[in-house]
SERO-4910 file (N, C-alpha, C, O; in steps of 0.05 Angstrom, whole numbers):
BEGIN
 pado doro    nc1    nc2    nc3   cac1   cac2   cac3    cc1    cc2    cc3    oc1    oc2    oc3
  Unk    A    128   -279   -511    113   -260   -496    110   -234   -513    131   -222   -520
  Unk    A     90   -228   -520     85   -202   -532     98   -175   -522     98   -173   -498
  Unk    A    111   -151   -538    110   -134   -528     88   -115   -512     66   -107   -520
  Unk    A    100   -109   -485     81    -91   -469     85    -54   -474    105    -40   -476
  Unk    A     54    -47   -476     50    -25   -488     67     -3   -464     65     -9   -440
  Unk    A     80     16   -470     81     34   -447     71     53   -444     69     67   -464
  Unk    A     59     62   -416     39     76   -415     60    105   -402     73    104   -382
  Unk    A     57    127   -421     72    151   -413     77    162   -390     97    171   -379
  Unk    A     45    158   -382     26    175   -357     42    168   -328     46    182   -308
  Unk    A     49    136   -334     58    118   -305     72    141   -295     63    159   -281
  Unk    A    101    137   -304    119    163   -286    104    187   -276    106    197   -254
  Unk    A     88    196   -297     80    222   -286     52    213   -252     43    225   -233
  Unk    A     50    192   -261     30    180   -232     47    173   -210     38    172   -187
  Unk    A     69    169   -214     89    153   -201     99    185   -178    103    184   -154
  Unk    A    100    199   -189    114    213   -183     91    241   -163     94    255   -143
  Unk    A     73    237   -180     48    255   -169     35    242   -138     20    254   -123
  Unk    A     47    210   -135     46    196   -110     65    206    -96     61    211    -72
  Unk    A     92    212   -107    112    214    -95    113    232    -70    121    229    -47
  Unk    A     99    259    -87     99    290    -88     79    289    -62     82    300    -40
  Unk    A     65    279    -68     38    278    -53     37    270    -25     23    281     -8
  Unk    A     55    247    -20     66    239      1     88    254     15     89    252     40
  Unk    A    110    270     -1    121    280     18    111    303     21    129    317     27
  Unk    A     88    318     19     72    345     28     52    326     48     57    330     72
  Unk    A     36    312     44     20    301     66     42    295     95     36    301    118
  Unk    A     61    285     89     84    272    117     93    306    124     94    309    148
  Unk    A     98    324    113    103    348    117     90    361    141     94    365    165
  Unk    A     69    366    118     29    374    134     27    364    165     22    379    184
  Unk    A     31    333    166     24    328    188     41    335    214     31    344    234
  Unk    A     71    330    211     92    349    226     81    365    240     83    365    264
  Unk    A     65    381    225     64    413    240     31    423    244     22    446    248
  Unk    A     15    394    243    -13    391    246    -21    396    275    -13    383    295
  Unk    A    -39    418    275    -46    428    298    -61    413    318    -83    406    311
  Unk    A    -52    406    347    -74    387    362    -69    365    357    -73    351    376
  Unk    A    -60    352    335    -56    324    340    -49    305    366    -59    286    378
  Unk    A    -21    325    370    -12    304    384      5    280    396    -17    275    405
  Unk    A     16    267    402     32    241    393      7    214    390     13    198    372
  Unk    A    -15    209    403    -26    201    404    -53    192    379    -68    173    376
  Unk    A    -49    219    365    -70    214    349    -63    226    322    -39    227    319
  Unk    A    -78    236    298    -77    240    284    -74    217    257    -81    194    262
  Unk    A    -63    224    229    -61    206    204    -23    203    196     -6    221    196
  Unk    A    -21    182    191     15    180    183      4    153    156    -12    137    146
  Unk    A     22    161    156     35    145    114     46    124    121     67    133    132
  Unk    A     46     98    124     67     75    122     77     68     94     62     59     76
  Unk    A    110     73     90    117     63     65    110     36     52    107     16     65
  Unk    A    107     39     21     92     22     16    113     12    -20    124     30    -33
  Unk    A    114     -9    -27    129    -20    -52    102    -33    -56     84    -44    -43
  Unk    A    109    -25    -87     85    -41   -105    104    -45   -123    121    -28   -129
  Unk    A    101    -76   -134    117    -84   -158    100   -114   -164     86   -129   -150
  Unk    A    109   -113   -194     97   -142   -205    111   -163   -210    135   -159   -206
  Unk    A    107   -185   -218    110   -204   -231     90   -216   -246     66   -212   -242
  Unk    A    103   -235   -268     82   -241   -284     57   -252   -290     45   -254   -311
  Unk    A     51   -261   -255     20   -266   -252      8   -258   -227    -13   -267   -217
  Unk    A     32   -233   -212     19   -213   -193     32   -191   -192     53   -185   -204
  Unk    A     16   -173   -172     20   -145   -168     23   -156   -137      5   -170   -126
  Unk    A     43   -148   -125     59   -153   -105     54   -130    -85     72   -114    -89
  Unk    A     35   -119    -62     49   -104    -45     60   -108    -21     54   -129     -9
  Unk    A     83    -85     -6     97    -95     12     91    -71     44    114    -75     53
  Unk    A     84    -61     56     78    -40     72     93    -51     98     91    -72    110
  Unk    A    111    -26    103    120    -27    126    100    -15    156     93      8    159
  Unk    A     95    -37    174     78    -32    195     86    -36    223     68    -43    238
  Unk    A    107    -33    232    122    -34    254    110    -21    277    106      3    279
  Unk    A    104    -45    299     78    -49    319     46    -36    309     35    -20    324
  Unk    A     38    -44    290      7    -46    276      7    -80    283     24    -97    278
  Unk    A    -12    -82    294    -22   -113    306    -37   -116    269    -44    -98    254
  Unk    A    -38   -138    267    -45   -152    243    -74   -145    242    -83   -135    221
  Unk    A    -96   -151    266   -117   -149    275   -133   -127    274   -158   -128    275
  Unk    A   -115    -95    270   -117    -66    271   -119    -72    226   -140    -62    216
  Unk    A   -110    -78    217   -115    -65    191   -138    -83    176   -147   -105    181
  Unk    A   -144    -60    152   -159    -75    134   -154    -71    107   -145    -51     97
  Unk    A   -158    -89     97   -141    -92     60   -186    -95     42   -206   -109     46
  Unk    A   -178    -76     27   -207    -74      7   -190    -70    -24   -174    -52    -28
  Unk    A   -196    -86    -40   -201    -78    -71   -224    -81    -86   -242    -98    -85
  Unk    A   -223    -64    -98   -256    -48   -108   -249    -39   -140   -239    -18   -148
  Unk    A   -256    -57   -151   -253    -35   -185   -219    -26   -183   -211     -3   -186
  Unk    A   -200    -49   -179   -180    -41   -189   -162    -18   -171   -141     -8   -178
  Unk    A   -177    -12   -141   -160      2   -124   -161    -14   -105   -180    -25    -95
  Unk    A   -134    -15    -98   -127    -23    -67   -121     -4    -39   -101      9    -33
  Unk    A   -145     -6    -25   -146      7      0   -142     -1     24   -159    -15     35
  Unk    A   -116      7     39   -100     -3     62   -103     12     89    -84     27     92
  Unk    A   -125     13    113   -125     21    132   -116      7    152   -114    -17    152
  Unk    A   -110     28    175   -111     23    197   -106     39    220   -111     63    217
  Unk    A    -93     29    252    -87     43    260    -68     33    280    -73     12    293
  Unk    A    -39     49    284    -32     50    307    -14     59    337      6     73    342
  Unk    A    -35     40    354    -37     46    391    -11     59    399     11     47    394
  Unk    A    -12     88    416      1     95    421     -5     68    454    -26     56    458
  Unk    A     24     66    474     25     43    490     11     61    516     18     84    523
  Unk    A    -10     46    528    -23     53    549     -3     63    564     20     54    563
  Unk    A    -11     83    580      3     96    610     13    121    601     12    141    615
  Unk    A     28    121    565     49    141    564     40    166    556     18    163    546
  Unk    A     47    191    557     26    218    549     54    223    543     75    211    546
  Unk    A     46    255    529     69    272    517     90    279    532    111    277    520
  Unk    A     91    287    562    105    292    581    129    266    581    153    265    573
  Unk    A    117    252    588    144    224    588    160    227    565    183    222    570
  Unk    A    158    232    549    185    235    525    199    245    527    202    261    546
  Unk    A    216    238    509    246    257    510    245    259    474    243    282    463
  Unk    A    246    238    460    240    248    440    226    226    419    234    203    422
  Unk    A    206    233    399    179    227    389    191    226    361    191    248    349
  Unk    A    199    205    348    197    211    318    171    189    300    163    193    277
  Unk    A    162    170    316    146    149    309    122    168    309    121    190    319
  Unk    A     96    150    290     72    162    282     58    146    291     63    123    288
  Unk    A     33    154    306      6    144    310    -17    148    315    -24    170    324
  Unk    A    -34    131    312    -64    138    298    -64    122    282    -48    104    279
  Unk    A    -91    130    264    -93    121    232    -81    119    214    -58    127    209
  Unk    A    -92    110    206    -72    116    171    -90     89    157    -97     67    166
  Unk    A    -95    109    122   -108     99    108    -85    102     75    -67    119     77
  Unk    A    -85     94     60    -79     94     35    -86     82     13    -79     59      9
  Unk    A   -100     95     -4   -106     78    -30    -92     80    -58    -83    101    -68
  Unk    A    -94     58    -68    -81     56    -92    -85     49   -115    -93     26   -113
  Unk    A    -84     55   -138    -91     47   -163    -74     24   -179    -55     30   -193
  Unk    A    -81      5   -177    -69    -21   -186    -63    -19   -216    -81     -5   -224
  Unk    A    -53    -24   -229    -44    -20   -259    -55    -43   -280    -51    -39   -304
  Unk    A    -67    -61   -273    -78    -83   -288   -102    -91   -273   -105    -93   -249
  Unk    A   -116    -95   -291   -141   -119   -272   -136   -142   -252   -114   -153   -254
  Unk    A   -147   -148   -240   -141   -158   -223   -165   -184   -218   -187   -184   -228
  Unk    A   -156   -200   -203   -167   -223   -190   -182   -225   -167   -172   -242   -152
  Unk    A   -205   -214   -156   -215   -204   -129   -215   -232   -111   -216   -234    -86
  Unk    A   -213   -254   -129   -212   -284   -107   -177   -293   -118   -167   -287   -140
  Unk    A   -165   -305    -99   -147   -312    -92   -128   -295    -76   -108   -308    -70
  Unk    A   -127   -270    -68   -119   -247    -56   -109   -261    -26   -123   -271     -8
  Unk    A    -72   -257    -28    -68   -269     -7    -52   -249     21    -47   -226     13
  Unk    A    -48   -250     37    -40   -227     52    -32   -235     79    -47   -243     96
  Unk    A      3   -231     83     16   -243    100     29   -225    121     25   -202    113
  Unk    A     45   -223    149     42   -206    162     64   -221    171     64   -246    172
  Unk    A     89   -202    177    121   -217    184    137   -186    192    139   -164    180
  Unk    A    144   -193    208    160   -175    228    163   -145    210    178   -133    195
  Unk    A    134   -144    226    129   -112    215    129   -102    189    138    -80    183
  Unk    A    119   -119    174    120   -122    139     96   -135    134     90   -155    148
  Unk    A     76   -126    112     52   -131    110     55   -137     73     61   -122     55
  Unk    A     50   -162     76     54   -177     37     39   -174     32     28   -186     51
  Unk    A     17   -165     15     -5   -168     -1      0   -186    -34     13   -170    -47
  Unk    A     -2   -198    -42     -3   -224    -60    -36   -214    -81    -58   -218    -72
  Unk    A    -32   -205   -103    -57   -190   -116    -55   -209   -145    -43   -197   -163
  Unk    A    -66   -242   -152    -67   -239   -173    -77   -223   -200   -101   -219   -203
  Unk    A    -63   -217   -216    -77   -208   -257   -104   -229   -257   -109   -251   -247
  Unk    A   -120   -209   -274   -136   -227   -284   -130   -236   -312   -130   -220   -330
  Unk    A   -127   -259   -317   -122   -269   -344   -148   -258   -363   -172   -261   -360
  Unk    A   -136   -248   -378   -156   -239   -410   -163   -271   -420   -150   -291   -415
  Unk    A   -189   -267   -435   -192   -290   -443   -169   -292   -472   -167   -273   -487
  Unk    A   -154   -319   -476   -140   -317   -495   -114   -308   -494    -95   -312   -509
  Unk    A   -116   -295   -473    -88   -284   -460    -61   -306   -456    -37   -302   -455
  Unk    A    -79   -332   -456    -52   -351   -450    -39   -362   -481    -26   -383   -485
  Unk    A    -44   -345   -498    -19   -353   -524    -40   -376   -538    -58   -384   -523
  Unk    A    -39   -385   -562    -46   -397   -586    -18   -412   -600      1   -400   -609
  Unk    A    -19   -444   -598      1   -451   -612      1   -454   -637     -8   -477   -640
  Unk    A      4   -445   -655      3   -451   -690     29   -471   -696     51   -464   -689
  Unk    A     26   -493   -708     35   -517   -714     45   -495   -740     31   -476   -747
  Unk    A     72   -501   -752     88   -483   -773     85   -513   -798    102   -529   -789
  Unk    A     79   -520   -809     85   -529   -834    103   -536   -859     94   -548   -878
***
């Protein structure tokens, strides 16, 4: 297997997600009018690879499977949805509110090309798999040279 180049920038992207997310989860806390009912929340999300995918994992605990939608476009992966606060209940009935609901959208920049057909995507107790094959480079699969 060839050495893989490293790209400097990753950490600094890695981290500019990081940043980004805990000021947006911040923001929304203390977002005027929302609500319990409505507004935008972040579902944590793991992206990791293996050697012939880019793996994601999104935690969605009561998001009906039926509520989201998965788009990749040029190498970004875009994860919406939304979810139902439970009929009947308003702000008054609480005692206390730490769950998020509404929307929620997130997109992501995938690190390799990608495969737009075979994209597989599984839904298990409140865990959402996304399955993203690489696209193989042509030639990418190695050259055997017979040694002499």
């Amino acid at each position: 297997m060839p050495p893989t180049k490293r790209d400097p920038f990753r950490d600094l992207l890695f981290l500019q997600e990081r940043m980004s997310r805990i000021f947006d989860e911040a923001l929304l806390k203390y977002r005027a009018g929302g609500g319990i009912s409505g507004g935008t929340w972040y579902p944590p999300v793991d992206i990791y690879e293996s050697e012939e995918n880019i793996i994601m994992k999104a935690e969605l605990p009561g998001v009906s499977p039926e509520s989201v939608n998965i788009e990749v476009n040029d190498n970004m992966l875009s994860l919406k949805g939304e979810r139902k606060l439970e009929k009947g209940l308003i702000d008054e009935n609480y005692h206390r509110m730490e769950r998020f609901y509404g929307t929620f959208h997130r997109a992501f920049s995938l690190p390799y090309p990608v495969e737009g057909e075979g994209i597989k995507a599984s839904f298990r107790d409140g865990v959402l798999k996304i399955i993203i094959p690489k696209k193989r480079e042509p030639g990418s699969g190695g050259i055997k040279v017979k040694v002499s």
